[in-house]
Structure formats: structure tokens, C-alpha cells
VEXZATI-5416 format. One record per residue (C-alpha): x, y, z. Coordinates in steps of 0.1 Angstrom, whole numbers, padded with zeros to 4 digits, always signed. Layout:
! VEXZATI-5416
XYZ...
***
This chain:
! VEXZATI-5416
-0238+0024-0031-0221-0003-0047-0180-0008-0042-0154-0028-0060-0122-0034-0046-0098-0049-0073-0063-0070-0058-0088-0084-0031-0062-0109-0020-0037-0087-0019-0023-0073+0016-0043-0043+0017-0073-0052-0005-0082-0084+0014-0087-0057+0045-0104-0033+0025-0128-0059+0016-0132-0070+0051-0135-0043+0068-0162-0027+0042-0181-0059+0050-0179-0055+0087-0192-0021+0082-0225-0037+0061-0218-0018+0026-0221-0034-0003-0185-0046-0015-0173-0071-0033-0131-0081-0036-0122-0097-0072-0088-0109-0085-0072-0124-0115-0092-0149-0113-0123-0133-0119-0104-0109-0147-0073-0098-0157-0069-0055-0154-0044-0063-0184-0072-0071-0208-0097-0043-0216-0124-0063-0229-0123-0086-0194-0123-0050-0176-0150-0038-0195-0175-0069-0194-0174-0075-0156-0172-0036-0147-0200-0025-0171-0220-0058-0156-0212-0047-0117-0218-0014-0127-0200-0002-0093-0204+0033-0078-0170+0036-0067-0134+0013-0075-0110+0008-0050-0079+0000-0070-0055-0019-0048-0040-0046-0073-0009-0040-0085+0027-0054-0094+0043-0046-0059+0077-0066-0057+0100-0038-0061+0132-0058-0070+0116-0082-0097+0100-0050-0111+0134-0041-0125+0137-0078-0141+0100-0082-0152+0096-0047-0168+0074-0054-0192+0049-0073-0168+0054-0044-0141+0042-0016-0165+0011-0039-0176+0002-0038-0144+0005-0007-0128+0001+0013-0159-0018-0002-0189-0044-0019-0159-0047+0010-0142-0050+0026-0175-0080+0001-0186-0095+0006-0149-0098+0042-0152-0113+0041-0186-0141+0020-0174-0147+0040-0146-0150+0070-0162-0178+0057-0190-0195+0042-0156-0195+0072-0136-0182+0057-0109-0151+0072-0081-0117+0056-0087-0093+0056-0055-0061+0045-0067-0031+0029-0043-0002+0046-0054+0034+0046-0030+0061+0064-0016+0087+0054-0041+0073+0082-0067+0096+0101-0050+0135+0101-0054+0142+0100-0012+0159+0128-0009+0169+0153+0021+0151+0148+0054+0118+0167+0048+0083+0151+0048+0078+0151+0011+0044+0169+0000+0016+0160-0022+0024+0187-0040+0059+0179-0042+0071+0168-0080+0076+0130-0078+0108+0121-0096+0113+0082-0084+0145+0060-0083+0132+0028-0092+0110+0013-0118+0084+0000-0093+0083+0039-0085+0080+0047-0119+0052+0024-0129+0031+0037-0102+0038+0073-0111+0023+0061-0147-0005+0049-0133-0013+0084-0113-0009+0104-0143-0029+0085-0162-0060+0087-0140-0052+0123-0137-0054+0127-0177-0086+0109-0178-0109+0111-0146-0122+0144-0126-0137+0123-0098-0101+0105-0084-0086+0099-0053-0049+0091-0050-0038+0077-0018+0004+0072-0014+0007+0045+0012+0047+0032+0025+0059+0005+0044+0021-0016+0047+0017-0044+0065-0011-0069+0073-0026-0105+0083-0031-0113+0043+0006-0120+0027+0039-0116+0034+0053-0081+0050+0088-0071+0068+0068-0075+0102+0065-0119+0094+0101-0112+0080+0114-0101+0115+0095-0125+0131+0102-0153+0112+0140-0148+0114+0142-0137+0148+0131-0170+0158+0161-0184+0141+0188-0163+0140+0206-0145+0170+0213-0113+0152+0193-0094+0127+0210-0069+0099+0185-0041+0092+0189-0011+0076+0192+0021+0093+0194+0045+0067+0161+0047+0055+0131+0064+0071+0091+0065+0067+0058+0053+0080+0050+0014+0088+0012+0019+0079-0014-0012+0089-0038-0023+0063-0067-0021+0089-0061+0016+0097-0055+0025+0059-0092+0001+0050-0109+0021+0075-0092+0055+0062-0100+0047+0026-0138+0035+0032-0141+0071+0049-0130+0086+0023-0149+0075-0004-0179+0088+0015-0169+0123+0003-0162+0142-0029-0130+0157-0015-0109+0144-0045-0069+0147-0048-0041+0131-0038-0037+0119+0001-0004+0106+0021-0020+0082+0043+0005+0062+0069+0004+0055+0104+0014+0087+0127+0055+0090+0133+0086+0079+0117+0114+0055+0123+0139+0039+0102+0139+0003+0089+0162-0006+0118+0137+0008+0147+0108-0009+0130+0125-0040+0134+0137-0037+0171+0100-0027+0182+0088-0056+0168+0112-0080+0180+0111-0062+0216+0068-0066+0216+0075-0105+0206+0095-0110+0237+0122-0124+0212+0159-0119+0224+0173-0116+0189+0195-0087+0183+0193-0060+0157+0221-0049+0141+0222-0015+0128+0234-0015+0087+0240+0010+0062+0219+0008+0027+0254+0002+0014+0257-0028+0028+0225-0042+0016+0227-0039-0017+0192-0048-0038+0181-0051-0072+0164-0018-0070+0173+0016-0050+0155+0025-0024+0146+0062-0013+0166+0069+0022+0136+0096+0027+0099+0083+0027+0083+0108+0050+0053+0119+0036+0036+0146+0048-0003+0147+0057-0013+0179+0051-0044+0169+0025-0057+0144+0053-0060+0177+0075-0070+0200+0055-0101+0177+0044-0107+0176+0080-0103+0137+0080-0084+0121+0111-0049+0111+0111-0042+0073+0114-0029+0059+0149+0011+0060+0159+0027+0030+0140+0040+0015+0175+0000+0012+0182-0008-0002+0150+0025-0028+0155+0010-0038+0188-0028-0046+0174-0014-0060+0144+0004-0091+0164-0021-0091+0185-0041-0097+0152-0012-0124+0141-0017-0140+0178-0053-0146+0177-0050-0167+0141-0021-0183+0144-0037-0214+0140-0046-0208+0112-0020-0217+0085-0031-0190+0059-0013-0166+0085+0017-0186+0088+0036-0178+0060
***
């Protein structure tokens, strides 16, 4: 079985990658370096020459905020690439998994949103990535679509190294209290997404780590488990304005990942601790320090 994992230096696909090779399959990462997903005919060539059994599609256009000022660029991305992706995967017969988000949906009351639930997003980032689902959906049978929130990890910058960062720096902390969901670890997500492209149980998944907290209680955990003193103060979304809005509500259910019998991932307050314990042991190293 032969894997490709697209956006391999990305946050989530340098883990997938990593953690594939760890477990001794045969994966390979590529970025834009090796081809552009905008360009068919790039797609096509080093696809059809690969000739992968499965596609783990993790690159994407994932700055929410210069989405709304680099439209254009945005919907290449997520939509036409995808797009191009899904095409080739389908003439090769091979599984697509494709990284989609919780901003496909508009935030809205206090309920854990479904994967059934009719995704109506609020920003164009959201919107994008909504394209790039239905897409897949019109062309492929054999998909997987995995809605992921709040993902942080060693490769690339994340709220976690925001927090940190600052905390060593500033006395107090502003952080949003306003908006809840799942901070979900790239390692646990790798792991969930290699087991399930071992199966044929295609739809869509919400995969996250276990619980909820708000933006605010993310924050405090991580500045309490860095034995920082900095306080966090507690701030309405109203007075932190952004380029683009963001859903108040990003619970997401996990009803497909127990249904399909597959096991939840860990409580985000254990992935927080392994992850700076991960961020501890290569510190050193200054590809982590930024």
C-alpha cells in the first residue's frame, strides 16, 4: 500500500508523514516544491507516476484572515487543488481523505454540530473548504472527510507557541472567551487518520481531541503547565475584532468516529501536556522555535 500525503510541511502533514513512517508504511510527504495542486498537468504527472493507493490531502490555504484579502489564491487552493486532486485520484483508483474544518459551519447555538448537520460557514476560509468537500463528494465514491478545529503541533506556528511566546513577555494575556471547541494535536489526528485509511468506512468524520473549552481556558492551561505567571484576561469576540468572523460554537460532535467503532482521541488537556513535553525535548532545535 502506497500513501501520499500532500502539504507535508504543513502542521498536520509533517506528522502524518512521520508518524506513517514510524509505523513502517510506505509514505511519502510532498509540497509545492515537488508540484503545485493548482496546476492539473503537475497533479497529474507526479500522481499518475506515484501511482498511490491512498491521498492524504492536508495542504491547503489555512490563514483565515488573509483568506478574506487573498480570495482568489484561497479558492485555488482549497477548491480548484482539491478539485485537481480528486480528479486524479479517481482515474487512479486510489482513497482520497480530505482535511476539511470546523468553520463550514456558521457557530451557532451551544450544540455539538453533526456531520449531518448543513454547513452554512461565516467566513471565506470556511467557504473554500466547504467547496473543496462538495467537490470530492460530486466526483469520488471512495472519500473520507475529516473536520479537524483548533490543531496544533511541533511543525509551524499554532495558538499554543502564541501563548507561550507572549507569556514570556507580557504580564497579562487578552484571550477570547466567547468561542468554544476542540484544541486537537496533530499526533493524535496522524495516528487517527492512518487508522482510518485502513478501512473502507467512507464519510465524513469530526475528529478533535475529547472535551471542550473556550479560547480563554486553552490559554490558561497552557500558561499554568509552563509554570509561566502571566495572567489571562478573559475578552469578549467583540473586543477582538479580526479580518474574518469566527464561529462562537465549534463543537463538533463524534458520532461517525463511534459508530465506525474507531476510538475517540485523548482529552485535549492530555494532548497539551505531551505536546510541550514534545516542544521541551527539541527545543534546541531552532526549526521549533518559531
Amino acid at each position: 500500500m502506497k500513501i501520499l500525503v500532500t502539504g507535508s510541511n504543513g502542521q498536520l502533514g509533517y506528522d502524518v508523514l512521520k508518524e506513517g513512517k514510524k509505523s513502517g508504511l510506505n509514505i511519502k510527504g510532498v509540497g509545492r516544491k515537488e508540484f503545485n495542486i493548482i496546476d492539473k498537468s503537475q497533479v497529474e504527472n507526479y500522481i499518475f507516476h506515484m501511482n498511490p493507493d491512498i491521498i492524504i490531502h492536508c495542504a491547503a490555504f489555512t490563514s483565515v484572515d488573509e483568506a478574506e484579502q487573498h480570495k482568489k489564491l484561497c479558492m485555488d487552493v482549497n477548491y480548484l487543488g482539491t478539485k485537481n486532486i480528486a480528479e486524479t485520484a479517481k482515474k487512479i483508483n486510489a482513497k482520497l481523505v480530505y482535511i476539511s474544518t470546523d468553520y463550514v459551519f456558521n457557530g451557532e447555538g451551544n450544540l455539538p454540530f453533526d456531520e449531518t448537520t448543513s454547513p452554512c460557514p461565516i467566513n471565506y476560509y470556511g467557504e473554500t473548504k466547504l467547496d473543496g468537500e462538495n467537490v470530492i463528494k460530486a466526483l469520488m465514491n471512495d472519500w473520507f472527510i475529516v473536520r479537524v478545529s483548533w490543531v496544533f503541533g511541533i511543525n509551524g506556528k499554532n495558538f499554543v507557541k502564541s501563548i507561550l511566546k507572549n507569556a514570556k513577555i507580557k504580564h497579562e494575556l487578552n484571550v477570547v472567551d466567547d468561542q468554544i471547541g476542540s484544541p486537537t494535536y496533530t499526533i493524535d489526528l496522524a495516528r487517527f487518520l492512518l487508522d482510518l485509511i485502513d478501512t473502507d468506512k467512507y464519510g465524513i468524520y469530526h475528529v478533535t481531541n475529547s472535551g471542550y473549552c473556550s479560547w480563554a481556558d486553552f490559554a490558561e492551561e497552557i500558561v499554568k503547565l509552563s509554570s509561566n505567571n502571566s495572567k489571562v484576561n478573559r475578552i469578549s469576540s467583540d473586543h477582538y475584532q479580526t479580518k474574518a468572523n469566527r464561529p462562537k460554537n465549534s463543537r463538533l460532535s463524534k458520532k461517525s468516529i463511534d459508530r465506525n467503532g474507531f476510538t475517540r482521541l485523548p482529552e485535549w488537556e492530555d494532548a497539551l501536556k505531551r505536546f510541550l513535553m514534545e516542544l521541551n525535548k527539541d527545543k534546541g532545535d531552532t526549526k521549533y522555535g518559531k
